[in-house]
PDB file of N, CA, C and O in Angstrom:
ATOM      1  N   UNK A   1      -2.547  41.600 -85.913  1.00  0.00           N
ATOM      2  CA  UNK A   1      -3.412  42.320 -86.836  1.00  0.00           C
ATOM      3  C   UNK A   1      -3.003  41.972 -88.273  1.00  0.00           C
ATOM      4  O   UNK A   1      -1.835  41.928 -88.659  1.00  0.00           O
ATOM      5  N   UNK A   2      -4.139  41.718 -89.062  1.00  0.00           N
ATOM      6  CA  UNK A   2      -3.641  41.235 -90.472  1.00  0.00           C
ATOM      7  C   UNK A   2      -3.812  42.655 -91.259  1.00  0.00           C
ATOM      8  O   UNK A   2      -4.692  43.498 -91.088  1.00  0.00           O
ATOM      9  N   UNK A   3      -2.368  42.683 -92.458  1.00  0.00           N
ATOM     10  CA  UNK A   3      -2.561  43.403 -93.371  1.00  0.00           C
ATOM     11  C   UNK A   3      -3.711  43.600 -94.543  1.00  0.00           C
ATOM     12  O   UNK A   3      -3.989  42.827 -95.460  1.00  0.00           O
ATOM     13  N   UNK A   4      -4.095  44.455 -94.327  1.00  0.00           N
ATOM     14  CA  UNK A   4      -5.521  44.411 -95.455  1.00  0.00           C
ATOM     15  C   UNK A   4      -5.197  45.397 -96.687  1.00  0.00           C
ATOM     16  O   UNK A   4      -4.490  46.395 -96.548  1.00  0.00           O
ATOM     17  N   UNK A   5      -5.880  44.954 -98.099  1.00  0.00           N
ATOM     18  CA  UNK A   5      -5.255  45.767 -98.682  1.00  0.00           C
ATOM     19  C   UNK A   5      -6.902  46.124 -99.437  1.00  0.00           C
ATOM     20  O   UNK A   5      -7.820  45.305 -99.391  1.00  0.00           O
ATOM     21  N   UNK A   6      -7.028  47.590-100.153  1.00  0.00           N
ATOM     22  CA  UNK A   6      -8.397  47.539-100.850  1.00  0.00           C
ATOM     23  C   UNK A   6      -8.730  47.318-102.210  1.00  0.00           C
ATOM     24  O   UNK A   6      -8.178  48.015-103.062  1.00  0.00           O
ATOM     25  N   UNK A   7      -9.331  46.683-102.450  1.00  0.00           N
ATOM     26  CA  UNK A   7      -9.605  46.169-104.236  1.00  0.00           C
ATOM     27  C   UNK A   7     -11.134  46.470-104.954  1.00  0.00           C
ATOM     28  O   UNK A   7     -11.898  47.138-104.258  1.00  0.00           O
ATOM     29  N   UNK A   8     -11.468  46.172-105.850  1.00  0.00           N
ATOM     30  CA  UNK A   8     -12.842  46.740-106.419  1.00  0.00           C
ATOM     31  C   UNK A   8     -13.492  45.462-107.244  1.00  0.00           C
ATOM     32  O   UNK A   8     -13.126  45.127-108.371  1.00  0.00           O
ATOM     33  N   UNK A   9     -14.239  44.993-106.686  1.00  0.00           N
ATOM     34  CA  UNK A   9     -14.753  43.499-107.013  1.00  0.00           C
ATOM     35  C   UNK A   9     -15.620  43.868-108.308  1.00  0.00           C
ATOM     36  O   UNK A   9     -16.211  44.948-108.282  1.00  0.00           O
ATOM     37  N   UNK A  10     -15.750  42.991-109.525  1.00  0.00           N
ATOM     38  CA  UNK A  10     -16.469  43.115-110.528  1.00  0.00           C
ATOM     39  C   UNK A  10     -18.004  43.413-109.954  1.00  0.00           C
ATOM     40  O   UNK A  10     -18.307  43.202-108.780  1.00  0.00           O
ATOM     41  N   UNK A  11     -18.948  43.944-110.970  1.00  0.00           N
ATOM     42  CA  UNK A  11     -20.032  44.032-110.744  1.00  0.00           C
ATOM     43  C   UNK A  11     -20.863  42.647-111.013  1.00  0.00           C
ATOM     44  O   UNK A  11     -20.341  41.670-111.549  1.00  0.00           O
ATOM     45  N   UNK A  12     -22.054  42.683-110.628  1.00  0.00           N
ATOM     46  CA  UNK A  12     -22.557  41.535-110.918  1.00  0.00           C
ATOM     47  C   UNK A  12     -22.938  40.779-111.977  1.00  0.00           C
ATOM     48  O   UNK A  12     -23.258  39.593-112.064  1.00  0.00           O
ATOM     49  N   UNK A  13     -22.834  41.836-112.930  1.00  0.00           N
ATOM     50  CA  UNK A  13     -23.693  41.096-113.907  1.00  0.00           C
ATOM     51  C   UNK A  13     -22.213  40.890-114.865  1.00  0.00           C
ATOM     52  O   UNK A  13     -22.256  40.079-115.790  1.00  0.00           O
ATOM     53  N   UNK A  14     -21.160  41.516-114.645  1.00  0.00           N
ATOM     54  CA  UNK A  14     -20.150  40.930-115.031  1.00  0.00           C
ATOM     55  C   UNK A  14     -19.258  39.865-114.676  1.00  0.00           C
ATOM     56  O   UNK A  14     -18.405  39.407-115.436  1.00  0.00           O
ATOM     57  N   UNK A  15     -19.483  39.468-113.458  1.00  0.00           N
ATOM     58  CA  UNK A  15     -19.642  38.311-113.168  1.00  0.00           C
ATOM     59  C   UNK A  15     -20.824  37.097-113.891  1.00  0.00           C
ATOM     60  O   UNK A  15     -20.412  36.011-114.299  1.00  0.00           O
ATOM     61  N   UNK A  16     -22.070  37.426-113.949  1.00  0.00           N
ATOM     62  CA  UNK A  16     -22.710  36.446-114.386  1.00  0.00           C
ATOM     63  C   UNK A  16     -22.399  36.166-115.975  1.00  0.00           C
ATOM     64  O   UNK A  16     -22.397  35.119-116.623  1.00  0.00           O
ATOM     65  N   UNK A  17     -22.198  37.214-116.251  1.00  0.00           N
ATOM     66  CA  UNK A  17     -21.746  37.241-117.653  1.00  0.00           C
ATOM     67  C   UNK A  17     -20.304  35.967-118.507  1.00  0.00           C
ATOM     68  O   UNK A  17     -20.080  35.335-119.539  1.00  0.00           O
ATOM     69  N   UNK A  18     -19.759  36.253-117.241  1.00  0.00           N
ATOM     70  CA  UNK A  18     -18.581  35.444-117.212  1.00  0.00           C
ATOM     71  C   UNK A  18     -18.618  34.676-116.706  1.00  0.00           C
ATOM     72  O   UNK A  18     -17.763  34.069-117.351  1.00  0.00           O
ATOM     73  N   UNK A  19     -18.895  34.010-115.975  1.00  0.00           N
ATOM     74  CA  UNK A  19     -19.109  32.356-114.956  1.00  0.00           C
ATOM     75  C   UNK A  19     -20.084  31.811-114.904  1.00  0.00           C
ATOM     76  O   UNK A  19     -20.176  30.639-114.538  1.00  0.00           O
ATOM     77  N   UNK A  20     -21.273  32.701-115.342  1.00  0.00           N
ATOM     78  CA  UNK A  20     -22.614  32.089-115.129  1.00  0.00           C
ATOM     79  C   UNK A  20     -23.535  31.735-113.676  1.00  0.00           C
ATOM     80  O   UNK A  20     -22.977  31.954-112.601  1.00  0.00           O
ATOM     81  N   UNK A  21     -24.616  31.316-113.681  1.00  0.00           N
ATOM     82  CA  UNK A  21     -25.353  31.728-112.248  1.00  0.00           C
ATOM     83  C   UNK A  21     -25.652  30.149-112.019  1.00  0.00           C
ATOM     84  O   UNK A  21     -26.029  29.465-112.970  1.00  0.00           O
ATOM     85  N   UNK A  22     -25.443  29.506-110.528  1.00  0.00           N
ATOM     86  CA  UNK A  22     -25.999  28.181-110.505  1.00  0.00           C
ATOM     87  C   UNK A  22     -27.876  27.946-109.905  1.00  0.00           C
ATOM     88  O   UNK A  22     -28.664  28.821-109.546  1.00  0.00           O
ATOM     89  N   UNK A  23     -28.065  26.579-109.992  1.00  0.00           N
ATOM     90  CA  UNK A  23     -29.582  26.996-109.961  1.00  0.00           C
ATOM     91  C   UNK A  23     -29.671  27.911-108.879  1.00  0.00           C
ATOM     92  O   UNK A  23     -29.403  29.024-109.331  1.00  0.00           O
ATOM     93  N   UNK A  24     -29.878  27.961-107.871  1.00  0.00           N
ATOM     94  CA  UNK A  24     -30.221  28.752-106.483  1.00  0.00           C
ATOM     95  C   UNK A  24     -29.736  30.569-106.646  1.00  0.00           C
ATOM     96  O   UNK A  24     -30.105  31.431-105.849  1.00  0.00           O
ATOM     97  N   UNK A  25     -29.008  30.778-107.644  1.00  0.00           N
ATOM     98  CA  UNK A  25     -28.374  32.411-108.150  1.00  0.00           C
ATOM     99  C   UNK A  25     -27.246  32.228-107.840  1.00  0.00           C
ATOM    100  O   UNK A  25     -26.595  32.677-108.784  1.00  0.00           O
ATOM    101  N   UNK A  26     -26.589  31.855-107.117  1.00  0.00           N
ATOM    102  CA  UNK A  26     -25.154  32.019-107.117  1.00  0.00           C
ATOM    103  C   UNK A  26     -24.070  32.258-107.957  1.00  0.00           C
ATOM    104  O   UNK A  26     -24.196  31.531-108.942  1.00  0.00           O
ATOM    105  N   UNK A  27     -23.117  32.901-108.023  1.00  0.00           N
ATOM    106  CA  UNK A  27     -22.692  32.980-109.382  1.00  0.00           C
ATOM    107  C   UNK A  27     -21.166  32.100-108.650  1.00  0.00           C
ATOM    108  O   UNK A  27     -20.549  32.099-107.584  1.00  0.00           O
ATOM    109  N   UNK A  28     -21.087  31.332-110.175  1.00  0.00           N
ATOM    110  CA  UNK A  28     -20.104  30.058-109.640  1.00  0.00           C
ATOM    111  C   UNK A  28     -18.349  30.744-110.234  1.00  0.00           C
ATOM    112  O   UNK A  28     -17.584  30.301-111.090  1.00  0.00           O
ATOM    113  N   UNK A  29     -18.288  31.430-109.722  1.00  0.00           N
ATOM    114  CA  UNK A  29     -16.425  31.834-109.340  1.00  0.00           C
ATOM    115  C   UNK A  29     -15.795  30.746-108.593  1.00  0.00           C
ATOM    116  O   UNK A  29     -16.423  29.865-108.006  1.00  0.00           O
ATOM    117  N   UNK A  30     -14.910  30.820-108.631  1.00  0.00           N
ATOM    118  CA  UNK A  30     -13.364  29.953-108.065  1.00  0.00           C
ATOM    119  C   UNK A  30     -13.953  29.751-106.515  1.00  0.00           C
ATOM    120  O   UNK A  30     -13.634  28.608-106.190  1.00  0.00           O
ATOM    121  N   UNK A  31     -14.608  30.329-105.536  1.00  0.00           N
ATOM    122  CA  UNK A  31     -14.905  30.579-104.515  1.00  0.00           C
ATOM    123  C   UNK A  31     -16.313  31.407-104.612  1.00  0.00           C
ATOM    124  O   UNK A  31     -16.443  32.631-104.645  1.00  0.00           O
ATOM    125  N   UNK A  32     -17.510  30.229-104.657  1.00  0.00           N
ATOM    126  CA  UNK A  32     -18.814  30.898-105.042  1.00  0.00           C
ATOM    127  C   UNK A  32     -19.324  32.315-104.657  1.00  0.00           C
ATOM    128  O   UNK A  32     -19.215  32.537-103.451  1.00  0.00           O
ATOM    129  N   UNK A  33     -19.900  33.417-105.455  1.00  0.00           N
ATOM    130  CA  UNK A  33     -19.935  34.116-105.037  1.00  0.00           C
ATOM    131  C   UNK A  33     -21.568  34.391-104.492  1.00  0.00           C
ATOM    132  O   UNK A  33     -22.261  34.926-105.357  1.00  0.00           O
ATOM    133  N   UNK A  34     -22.033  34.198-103.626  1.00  0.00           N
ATOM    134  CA  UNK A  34     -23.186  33.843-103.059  1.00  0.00           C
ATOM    135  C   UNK A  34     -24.177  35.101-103.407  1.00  0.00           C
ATOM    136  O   UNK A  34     -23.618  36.163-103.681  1.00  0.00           O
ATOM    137  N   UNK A  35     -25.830  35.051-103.418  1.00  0.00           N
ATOM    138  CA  UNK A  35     -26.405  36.068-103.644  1.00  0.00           C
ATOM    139  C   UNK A  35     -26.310  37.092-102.858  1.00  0.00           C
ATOM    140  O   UNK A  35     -26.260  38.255-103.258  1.00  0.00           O
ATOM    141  N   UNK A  36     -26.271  36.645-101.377  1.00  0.00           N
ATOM    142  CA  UNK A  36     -26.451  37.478 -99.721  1.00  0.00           C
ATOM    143  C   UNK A  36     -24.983  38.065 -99.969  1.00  0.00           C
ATOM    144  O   UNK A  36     -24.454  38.599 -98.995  1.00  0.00           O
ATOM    145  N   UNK A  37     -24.406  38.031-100.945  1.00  0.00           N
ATOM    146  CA  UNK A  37     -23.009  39.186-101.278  1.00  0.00           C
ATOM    147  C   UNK A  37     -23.573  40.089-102.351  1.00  0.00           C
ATOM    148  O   UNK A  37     -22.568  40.744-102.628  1.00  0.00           O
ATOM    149  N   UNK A  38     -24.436  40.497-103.050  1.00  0.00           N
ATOM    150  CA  UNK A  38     -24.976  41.305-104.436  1.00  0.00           C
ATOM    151  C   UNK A  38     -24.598  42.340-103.700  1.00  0.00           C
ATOM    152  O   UNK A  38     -23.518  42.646-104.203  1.00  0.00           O
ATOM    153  N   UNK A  39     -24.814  43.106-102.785  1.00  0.00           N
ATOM    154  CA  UNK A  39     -24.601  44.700-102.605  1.00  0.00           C
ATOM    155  C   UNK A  39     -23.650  45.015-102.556  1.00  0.00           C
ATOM    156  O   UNK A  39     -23.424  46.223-102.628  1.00  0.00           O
ATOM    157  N   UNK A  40     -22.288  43.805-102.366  1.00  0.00           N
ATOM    158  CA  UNK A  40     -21.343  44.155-102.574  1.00  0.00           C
ATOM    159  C   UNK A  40     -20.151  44.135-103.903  1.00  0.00           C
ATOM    160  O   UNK A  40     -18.941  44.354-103.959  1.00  0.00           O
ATOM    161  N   UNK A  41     -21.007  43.823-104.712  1.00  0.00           N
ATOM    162  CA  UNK A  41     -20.642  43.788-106.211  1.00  0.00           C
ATOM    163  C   UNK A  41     -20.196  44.669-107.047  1.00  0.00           C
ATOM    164  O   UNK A  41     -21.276  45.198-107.309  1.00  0.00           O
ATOM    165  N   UNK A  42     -19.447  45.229-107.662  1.00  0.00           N
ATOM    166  CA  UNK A  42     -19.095  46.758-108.099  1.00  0.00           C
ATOM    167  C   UNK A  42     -18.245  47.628-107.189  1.00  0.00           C
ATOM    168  O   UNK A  42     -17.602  48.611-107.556  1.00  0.00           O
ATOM    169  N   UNK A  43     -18.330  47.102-105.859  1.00  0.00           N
ATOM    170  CA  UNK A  43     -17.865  47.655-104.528  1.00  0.00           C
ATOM    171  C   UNK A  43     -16.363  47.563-104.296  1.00  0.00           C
ATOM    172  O   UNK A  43     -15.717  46.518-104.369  1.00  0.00           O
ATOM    173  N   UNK A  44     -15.756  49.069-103.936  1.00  0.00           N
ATOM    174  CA  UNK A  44     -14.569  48.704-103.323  1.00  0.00           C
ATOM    175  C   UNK A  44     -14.550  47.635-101.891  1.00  0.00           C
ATOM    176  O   UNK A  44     -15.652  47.667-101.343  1.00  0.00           O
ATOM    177  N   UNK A  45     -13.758  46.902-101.327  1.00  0.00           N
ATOM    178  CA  UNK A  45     -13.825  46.321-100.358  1.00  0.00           C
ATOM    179  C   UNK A  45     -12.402  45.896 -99.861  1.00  0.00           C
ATOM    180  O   UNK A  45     -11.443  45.863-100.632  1.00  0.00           O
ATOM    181  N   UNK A  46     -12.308  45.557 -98.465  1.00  0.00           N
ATOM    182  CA  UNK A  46     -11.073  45.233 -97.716  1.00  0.00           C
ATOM    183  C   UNK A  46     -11.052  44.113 -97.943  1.00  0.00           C
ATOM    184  O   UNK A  46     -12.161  43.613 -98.128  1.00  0.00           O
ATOM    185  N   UNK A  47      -9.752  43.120 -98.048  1.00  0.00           N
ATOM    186  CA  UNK A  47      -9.611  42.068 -97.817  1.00  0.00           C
ATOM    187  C   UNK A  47      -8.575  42.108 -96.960  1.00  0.00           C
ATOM    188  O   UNK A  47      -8.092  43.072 -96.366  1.00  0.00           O
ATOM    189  N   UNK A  48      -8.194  40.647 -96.948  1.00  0.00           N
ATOM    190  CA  UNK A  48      -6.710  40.257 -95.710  1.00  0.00           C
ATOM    191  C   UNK A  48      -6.330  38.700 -96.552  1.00  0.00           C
ATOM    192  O   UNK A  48      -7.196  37.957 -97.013  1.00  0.00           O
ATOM    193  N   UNK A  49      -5.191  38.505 -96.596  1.00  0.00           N
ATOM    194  CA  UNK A  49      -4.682  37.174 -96.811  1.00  0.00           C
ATOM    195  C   UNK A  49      -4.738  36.220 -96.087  1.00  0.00           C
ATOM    196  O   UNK A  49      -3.969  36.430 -95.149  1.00  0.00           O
ATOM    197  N   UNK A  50      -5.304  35.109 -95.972  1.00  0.00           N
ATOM    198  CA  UNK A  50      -5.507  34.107 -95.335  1.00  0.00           C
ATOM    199  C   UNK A  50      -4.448  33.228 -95.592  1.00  0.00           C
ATOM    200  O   UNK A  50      -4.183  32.730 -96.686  1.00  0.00           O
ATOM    201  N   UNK A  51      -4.022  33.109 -94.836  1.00  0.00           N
ATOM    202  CA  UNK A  51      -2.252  31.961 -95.303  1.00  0.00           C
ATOM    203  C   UNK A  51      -2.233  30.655 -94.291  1.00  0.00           C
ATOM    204  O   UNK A  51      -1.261  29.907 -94.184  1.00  0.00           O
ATOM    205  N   UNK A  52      -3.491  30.507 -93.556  1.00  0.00           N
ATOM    206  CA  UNK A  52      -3.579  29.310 -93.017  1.00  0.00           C
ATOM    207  C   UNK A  52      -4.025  28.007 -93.923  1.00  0.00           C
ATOM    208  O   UNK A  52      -3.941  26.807 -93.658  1.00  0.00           O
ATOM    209  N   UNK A  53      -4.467  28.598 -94.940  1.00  0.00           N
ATOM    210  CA  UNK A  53      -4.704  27.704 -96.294  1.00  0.00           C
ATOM    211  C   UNK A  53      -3.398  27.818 -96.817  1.00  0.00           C
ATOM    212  O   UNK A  53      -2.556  28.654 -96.491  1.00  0.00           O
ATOM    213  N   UNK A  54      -3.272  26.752 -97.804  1.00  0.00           N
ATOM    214  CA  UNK A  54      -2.332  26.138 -99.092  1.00  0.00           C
ATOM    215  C   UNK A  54      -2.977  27.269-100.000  1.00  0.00           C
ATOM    216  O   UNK A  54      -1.995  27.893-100.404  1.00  0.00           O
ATOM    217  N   UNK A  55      -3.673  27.630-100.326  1.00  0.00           N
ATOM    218  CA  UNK A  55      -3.771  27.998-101.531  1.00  0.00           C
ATOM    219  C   UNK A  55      -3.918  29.814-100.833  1.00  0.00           C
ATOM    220  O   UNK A  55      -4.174  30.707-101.640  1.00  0.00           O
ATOM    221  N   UNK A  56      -3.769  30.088 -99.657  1.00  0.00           N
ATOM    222  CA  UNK A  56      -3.515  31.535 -99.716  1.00  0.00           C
ATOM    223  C   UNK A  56      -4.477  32.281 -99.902  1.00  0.00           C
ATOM    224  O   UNK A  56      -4.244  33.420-100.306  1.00  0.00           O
ATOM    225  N   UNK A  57      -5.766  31.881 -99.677  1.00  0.00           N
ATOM    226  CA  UNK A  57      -6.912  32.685-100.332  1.00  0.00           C
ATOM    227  C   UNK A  57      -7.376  34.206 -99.443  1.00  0.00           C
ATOM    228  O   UNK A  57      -7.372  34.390 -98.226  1.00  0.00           O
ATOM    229  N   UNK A  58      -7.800  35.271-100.680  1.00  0.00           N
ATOM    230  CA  UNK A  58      -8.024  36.525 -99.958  1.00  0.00           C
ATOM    231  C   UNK A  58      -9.583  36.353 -98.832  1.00  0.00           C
ATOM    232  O   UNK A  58     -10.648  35.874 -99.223  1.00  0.00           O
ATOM    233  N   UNK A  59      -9.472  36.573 -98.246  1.00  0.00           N
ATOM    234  CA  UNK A  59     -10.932  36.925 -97.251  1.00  0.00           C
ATOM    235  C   UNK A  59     -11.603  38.277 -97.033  1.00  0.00           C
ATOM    236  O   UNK A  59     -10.936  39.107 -96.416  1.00  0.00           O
ATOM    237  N   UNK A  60     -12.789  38.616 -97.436  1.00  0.00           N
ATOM    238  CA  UNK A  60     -13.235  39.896 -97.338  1.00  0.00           C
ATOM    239  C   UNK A  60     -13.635  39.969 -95.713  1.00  0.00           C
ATOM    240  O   UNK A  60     -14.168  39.107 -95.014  1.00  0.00           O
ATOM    241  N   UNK A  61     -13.185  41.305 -95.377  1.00  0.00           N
ATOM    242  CA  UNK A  61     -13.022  41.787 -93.984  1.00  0.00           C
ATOM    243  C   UNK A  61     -14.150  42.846 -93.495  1.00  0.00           C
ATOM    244  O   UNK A  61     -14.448  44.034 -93.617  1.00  0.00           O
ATOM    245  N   UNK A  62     -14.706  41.330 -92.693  1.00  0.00           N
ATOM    246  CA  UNK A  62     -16.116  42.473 -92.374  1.00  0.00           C
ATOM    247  C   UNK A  62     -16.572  42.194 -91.000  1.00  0.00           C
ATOM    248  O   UNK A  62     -16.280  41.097 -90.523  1.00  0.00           O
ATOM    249  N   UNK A  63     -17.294  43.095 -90.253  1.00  0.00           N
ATOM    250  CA  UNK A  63     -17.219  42.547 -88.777  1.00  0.00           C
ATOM    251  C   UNK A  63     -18.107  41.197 -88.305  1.00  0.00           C
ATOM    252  O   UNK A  63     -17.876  40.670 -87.217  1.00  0.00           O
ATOM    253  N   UNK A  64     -19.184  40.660 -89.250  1.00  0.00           N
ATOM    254  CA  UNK A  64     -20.186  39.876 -89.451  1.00  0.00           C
ATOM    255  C   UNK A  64     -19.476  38.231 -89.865  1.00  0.00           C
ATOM    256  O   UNK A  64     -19.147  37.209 -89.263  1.00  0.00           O
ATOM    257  N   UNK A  65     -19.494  38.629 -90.933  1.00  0.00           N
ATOM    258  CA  UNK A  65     -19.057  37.236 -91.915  1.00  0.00           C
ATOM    259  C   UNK A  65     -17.891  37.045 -92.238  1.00  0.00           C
ATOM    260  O   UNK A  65     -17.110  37.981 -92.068  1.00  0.00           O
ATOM    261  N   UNK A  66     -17.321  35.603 -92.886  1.00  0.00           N
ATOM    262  CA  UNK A  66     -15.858  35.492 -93.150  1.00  0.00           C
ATOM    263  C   UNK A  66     -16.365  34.721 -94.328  1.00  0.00           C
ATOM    264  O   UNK A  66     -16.758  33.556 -94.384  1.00  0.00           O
ATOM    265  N   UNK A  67     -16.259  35.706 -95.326  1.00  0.00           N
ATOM    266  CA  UNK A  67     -16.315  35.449 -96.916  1.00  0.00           C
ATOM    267  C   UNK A  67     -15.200  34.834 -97.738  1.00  0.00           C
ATOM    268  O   UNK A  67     -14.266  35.590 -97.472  1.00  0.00           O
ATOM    269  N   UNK A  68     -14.858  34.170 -98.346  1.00  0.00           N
ATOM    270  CA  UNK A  68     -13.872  34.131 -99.543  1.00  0.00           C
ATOM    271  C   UNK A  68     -14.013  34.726-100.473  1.00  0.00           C
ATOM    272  O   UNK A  68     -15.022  34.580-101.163  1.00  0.00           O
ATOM    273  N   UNK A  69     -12.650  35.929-100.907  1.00  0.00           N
ATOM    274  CA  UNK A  69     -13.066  36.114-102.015  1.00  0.00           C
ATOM    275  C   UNK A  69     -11.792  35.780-103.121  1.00  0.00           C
ATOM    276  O   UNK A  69     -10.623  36.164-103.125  1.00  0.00           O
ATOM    277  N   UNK A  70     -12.446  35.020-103.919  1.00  0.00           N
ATOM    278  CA  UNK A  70     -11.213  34.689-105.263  1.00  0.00           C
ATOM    279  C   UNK A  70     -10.596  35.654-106.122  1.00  0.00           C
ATOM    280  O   UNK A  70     -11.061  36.791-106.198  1.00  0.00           O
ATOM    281  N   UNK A  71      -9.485  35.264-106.843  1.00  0.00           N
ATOM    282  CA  UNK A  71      -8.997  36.742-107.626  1.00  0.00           C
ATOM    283  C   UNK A  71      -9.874  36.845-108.993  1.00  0.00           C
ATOM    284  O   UNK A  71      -9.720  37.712-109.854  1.00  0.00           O
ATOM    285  N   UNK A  72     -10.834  35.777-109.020  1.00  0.00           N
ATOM    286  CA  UNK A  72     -12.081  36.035-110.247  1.00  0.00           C
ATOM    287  C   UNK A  72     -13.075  37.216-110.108  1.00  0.00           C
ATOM    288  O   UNK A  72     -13.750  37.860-110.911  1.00  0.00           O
ATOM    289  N   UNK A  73     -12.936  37.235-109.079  1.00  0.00           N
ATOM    290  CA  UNK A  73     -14.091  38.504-108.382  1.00  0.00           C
ATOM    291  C   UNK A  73     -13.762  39.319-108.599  1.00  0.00           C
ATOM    292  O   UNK A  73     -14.622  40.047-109.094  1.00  0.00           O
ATOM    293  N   UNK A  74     -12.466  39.904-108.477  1.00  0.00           N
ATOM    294  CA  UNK A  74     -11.731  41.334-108.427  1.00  0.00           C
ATOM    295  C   UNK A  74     -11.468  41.791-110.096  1.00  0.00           C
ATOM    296  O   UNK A  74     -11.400  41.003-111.038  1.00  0.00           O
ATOM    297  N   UNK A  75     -11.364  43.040-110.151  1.00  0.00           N
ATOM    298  CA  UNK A  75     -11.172  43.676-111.284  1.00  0.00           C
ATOM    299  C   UNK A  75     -10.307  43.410-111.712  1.00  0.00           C
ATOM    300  O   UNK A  75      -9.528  42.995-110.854  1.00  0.00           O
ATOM    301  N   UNK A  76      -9.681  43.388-113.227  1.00  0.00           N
ATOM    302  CA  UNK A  76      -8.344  43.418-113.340  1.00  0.00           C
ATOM    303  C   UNK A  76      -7.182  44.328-112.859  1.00  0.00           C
ATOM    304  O   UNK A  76      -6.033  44.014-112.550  1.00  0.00           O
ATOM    305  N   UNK A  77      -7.834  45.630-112.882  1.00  0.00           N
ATOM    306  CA  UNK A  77      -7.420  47.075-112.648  1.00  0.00           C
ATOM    307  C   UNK A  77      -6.502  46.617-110.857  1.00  0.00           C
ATOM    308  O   UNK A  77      -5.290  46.565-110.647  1.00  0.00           O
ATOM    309  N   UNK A  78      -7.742  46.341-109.794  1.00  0.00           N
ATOM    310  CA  UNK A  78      -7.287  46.399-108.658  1.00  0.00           C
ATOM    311  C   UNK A  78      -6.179  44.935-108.361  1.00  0.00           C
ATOM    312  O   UNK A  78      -5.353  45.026-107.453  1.00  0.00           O
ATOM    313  N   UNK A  79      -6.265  43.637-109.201  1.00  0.00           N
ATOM    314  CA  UNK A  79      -5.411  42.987-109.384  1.00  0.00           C
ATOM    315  C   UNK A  79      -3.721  43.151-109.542  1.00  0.00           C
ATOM    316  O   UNK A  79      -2.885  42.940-108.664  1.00  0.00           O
ATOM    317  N   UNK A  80      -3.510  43.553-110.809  1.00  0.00           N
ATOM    318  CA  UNK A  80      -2.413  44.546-111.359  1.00  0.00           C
ATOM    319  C   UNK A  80      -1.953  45.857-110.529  1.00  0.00           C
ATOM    320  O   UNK A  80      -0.796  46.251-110.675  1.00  0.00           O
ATOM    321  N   UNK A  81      -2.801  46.512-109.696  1.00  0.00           N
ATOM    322  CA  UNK A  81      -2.156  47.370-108.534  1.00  0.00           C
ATOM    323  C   UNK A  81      -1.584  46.526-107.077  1.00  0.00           C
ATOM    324  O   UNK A  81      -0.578  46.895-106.472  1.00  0.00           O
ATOM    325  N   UNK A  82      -2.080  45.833-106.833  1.00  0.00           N
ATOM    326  CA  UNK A  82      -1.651  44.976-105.634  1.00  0.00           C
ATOM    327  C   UNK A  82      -1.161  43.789-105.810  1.00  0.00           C
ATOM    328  O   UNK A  82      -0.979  42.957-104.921  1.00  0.00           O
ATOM    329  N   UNK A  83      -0.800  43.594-107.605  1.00  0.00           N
ATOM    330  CA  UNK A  83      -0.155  42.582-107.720  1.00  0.00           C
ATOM    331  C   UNK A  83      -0.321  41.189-107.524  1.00  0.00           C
ATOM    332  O   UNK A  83       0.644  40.470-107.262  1.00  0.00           O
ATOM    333  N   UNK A  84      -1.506  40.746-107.635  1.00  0.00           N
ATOM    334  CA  UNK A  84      -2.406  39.618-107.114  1.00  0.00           C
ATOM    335  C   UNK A  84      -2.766  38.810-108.462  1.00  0.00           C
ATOM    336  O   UNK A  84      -3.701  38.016-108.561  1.00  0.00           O
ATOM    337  N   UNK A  85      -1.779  39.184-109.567  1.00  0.00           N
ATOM    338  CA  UNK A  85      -1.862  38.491-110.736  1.00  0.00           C
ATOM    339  C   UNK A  85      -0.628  37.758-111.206  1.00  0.00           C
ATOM    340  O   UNK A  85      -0.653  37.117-112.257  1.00  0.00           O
TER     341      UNK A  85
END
């Protein structure tokens, strides 16, 4: 069982604000943040560490999909509590 910890992903438009949107909407973070993710924008959410990668990347934990999510996504706030900075 992987450790999951909970964080609070920027909202969207603070994201677009900051990275900008590619043609199709996507907003282009470190690990794209796709449109079919918008409801979860502003949202607290679970992740888990993925350490089968080199680069360690967080994965949002959902029973459906296996998302990436980058530490661009996340708030600073929930960063600095779990130490992910």
């Amino acid at each position: 069982m992987k450790a999951t910890i909970t964080v609070k992903l920027k909202t969207w438009g603070e994201m677009v604000k900051e990275y900008g949107l590619s043609a199709n909407g996507d907003i282009m973070c470190e690990h794209t943040f796709i449109k079919h993710m918008k409801p979860l924008a502003g949202a607290e959410v679970e992740v888990y560490k993925d350490t089968s990668s080199s680069n360690s990347k967080l994965v949002l934990k959902t029973v459906v999909n296996k998302w990436s999510i980058s530490r661009d996504m996340i708030t600073t706030n929930s960063l600095f509590e779990h130490k992910l900075l």
